[in-house]
N, C-alpha and C positions, 0 to 999 in steps of 0.2 A: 669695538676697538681691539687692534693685536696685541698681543702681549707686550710689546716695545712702547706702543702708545700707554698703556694702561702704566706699563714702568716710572717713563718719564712723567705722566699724570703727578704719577705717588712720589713721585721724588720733586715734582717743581712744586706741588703742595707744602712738602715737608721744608722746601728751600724759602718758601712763604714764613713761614713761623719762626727760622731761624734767621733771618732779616732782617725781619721785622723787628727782630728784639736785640739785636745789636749795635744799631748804629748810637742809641741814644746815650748808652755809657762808654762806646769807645770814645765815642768825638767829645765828651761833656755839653752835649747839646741834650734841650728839654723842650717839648713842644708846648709847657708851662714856663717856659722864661721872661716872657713877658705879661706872663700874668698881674701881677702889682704894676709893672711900671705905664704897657701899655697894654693894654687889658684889646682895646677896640682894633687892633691892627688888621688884622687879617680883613675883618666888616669893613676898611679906609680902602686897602688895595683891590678889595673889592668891589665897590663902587668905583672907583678909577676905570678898572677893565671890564666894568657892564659899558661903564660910557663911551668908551673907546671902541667898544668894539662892535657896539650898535654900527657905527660906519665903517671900521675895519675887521670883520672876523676873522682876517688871516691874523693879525695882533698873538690872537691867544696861541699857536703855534708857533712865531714867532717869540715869544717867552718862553717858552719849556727850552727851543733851541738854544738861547742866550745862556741861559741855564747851566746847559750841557758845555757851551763850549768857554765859559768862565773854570767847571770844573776841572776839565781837562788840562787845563795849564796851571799849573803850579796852585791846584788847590778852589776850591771854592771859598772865593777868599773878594770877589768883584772886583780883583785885577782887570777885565776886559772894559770893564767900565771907565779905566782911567784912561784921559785924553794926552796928544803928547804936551812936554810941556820941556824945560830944558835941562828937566835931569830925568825926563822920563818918557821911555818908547815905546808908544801904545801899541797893545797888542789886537787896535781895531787895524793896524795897516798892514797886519799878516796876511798873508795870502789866501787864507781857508776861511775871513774874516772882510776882508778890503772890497766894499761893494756887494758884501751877501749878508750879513747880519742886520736885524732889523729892533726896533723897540727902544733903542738907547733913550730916546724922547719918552716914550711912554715911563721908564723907569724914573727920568726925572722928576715927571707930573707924580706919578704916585709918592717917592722920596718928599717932594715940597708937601703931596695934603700928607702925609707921616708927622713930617717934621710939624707939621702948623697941630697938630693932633700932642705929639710925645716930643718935642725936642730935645734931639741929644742921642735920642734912645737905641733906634732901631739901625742895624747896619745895613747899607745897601746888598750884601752879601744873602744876609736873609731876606731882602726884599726880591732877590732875586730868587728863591727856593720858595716862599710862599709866591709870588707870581707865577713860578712854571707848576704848582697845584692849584691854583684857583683858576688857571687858565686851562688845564685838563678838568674843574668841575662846569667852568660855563662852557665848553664843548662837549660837553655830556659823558667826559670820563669821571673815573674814580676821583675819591678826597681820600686824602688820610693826614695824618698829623705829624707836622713839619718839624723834625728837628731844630731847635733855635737855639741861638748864642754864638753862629759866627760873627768874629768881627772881620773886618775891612783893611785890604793889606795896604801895602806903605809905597810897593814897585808894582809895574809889571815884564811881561816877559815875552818879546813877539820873538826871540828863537824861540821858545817853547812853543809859542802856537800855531808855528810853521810844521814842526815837527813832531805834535803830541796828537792832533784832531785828524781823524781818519777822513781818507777822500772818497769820495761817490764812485770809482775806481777801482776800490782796492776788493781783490780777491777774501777769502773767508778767511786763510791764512793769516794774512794782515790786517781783517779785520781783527780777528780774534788777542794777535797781540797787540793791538792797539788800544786793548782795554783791557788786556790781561795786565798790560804797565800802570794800567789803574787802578788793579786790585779786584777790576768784575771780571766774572766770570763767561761761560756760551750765554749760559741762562741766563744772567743782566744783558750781553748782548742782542740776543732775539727778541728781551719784552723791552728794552729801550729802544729796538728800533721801532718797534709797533709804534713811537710817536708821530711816525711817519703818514701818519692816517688821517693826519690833517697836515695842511702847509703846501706850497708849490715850491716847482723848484724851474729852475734856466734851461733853456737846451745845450747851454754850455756845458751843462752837469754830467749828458750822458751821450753827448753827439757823436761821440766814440763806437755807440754799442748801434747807430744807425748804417755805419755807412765803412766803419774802416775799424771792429773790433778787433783787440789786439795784433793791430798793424796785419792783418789778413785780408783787407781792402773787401768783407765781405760784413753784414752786419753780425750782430752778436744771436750765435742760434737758439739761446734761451729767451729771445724775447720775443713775443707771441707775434703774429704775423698781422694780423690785424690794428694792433699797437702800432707797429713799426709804421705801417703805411699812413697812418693819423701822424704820428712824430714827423714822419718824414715831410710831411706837408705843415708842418709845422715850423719844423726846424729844416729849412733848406739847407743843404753840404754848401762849407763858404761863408754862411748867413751872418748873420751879427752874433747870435748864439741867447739872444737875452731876451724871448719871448718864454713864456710862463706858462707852465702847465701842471693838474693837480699830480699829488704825490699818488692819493688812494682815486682811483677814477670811480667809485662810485659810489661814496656817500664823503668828499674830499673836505667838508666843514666839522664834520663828527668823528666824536672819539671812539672808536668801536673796533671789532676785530676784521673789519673787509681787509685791510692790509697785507692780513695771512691769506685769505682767500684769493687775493691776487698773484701772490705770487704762486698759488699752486697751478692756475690757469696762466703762470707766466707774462703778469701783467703789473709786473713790478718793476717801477720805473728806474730809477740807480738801478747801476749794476751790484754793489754793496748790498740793494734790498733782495733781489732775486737770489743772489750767491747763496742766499739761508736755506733757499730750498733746491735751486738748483744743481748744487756742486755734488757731485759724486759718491756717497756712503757718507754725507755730512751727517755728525749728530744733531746739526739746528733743526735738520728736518723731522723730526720725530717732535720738537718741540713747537714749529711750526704748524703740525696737522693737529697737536692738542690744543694750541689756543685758538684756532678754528673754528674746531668744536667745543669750543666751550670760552666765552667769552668772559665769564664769571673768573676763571681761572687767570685769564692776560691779564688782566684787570688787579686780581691780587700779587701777582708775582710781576707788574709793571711798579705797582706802591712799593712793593721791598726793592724793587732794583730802585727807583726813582729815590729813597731814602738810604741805599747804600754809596749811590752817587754822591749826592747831597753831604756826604758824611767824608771825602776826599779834602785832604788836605787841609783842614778849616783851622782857624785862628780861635783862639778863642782866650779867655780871663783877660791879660793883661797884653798879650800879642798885638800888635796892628792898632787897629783905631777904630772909633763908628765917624767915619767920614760926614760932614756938614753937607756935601755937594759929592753926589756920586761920581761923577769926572773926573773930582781931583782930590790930591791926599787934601787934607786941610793946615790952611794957611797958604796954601800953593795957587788959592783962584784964580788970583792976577796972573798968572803965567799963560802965554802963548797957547791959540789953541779953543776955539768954541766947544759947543755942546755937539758932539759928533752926533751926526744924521745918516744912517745907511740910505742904501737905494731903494726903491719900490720892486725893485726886480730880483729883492733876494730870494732863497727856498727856505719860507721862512719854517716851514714844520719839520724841515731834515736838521736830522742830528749830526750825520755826518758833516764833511766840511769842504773845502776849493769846490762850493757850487756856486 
């Protein structure tokens, strides 16, 4: 390894330990919070998403996403979760959200065996943080121990999640500040995208980088030529846009570091994924070629990002509510508005978002 590589090694190790041990007393969350009240939870959501996902494996990548983009807007607090109703505008009809997010069902079935288990107890908020970890341990990533005691907010906020969740699009530039506004940093950036290693995503996501990259009516020259010609027959110019293809093309159900291995063979589908390594004296890239070579290491420094995340904006003692029905604040059932159902055609493993 060069020196640069050995650098960033020692320093995403050391950003490991310092992570790790932060979130739990800045937010007042305790990964013992339900210890007395509901001792069984995590074993409930667990079973939920063996069963689920016996028929759906995308499910479990679909859940880390849902995850991400509840945090992103105004807190991990399971605003996304709310339906509209008529004092309330769901932030599933955002744009980066309307037609690509998926699992909204699945969080309810896990919420009902919760509630029939601890009634009263558990917030949808953290249903959603321990599902996006148990859904990277049944795809054979890392576990570690969830932060608990969000509670469940009261609004939510679709300007927010038009303008806070980064596009499949966007340049490193704006990746970068798109989660700098969050409080994470390159380094939470490049091991959050690794979620990318599972999930598909639309040809509407990146039909840009086929055929008409940044309006130079030529495709995008970082994306490997062999890819291009598969996409292309894929996703015909014109098409509908909403044929489905994997995020990681070669192990696209497992959690593993292929993700980085693709894009160094430029085989990284978003243009957002490739930007880490392609863009020009980027620092991602030095962190890029380390989780590569060393899987062990994504793996720890995805846990401290995935709990720094987790730790944005969250409600907690007497803030907010633990919501009855994750759709809606409580008392509000009756209000306008079913149990929202995404499409099947979202990208359910991408973190980013308008795919």
């Amino acid at each position: 390894m060069n020196s640069l590589g050995l650098t960033a090694a020692t320093a995403l190790c050391c950003v490991v330990v310092v992570l790790g041990a932060l979130p739990f007393s800045d937010a007042q969350l305790d990964p013992s919070f339900y210890n007395s009240t509901c001792s069984n939870v995590s074993s409930v959501i667990t079973q939920v998403l063996k069963n689920v996902s016996a028929s759906d494996p995308r499910i479990l990548g679909s859940l880390i996403r849902l995850h991400f983009h509840d945090c992103f807007v105004q807190g991990c607090d399971a605003s996304i979760l709310l339906n509209d109703t008529s004092t309330i505008v769901s932030e599933q009809g955002a744009g980066p959200n309307n037609n690509s997010i998926r699992g909204l069902d699945v969080v309810n079935q896990i919420k009902t065996a919760v509630e029939n288990a601890c009634p009263g107890i558990v917030s949808c908020a953290d249903i959603l943080a321990l599902a996006a970890e148990i859904s990277s341990v049944l795809s054979g990533g890392p576990d570690w121990q969830v932060p608990l005691g969000r509670r469940d907010s009261l609004t939510a906020n679709q300007t927010l999640a038009n303008q806070n969740l980064p596009a499949p699009t966007f340049n490193l530039t704006q990746l970068k500040s798109a989660f700098s506004n969050q409080g994470l940093n390159t380094t939470d950036l490049v091991a959050l995208s690794g979620a990318h290693t599972i999930g598909r995503a639309k040809c509407s996501s990146f039909i840009g980088r086929l055929y008409n990259f940044n309006n130079t009516n030529n495709p995008d020259p970082t994306l490997n030529t062999t890819l291009l010609q598969t996409l292309q027959a894929l996703c015909p110019n014109g098409g509908p846009g909403t044929n489905l293809t994997n995020l990681d093309l070669t192990t696209p159900d497992t959690f593993d570091n292929n993700y980085y291995s693709n894009l160094q063979s430029q085989n990284g589908l978003l243009q957002s994924d490739q930007e880490l390594f392609s863009t020009s004296g980027a620092d991602t890239i030095a962190i890029v070629n380390n989780f590569i070579n060393n899987q062990t290491l994504f793996f720890e420094v995805f846990k401290a990002s995935m709990i720094k995340m987790g730790n944005i904006g969250v409600l907690t003692g007497s803030q907010g509510e633990i919501r009855t029905q994750c759709n809606f604040v409580n008392g509000n059932s009756s209000s306008s508005g079913s149990v929202a159902m995404a499409t099947e055609e979202s990208p359910e493993g991408s973190l980013v978002s308008s795919i």
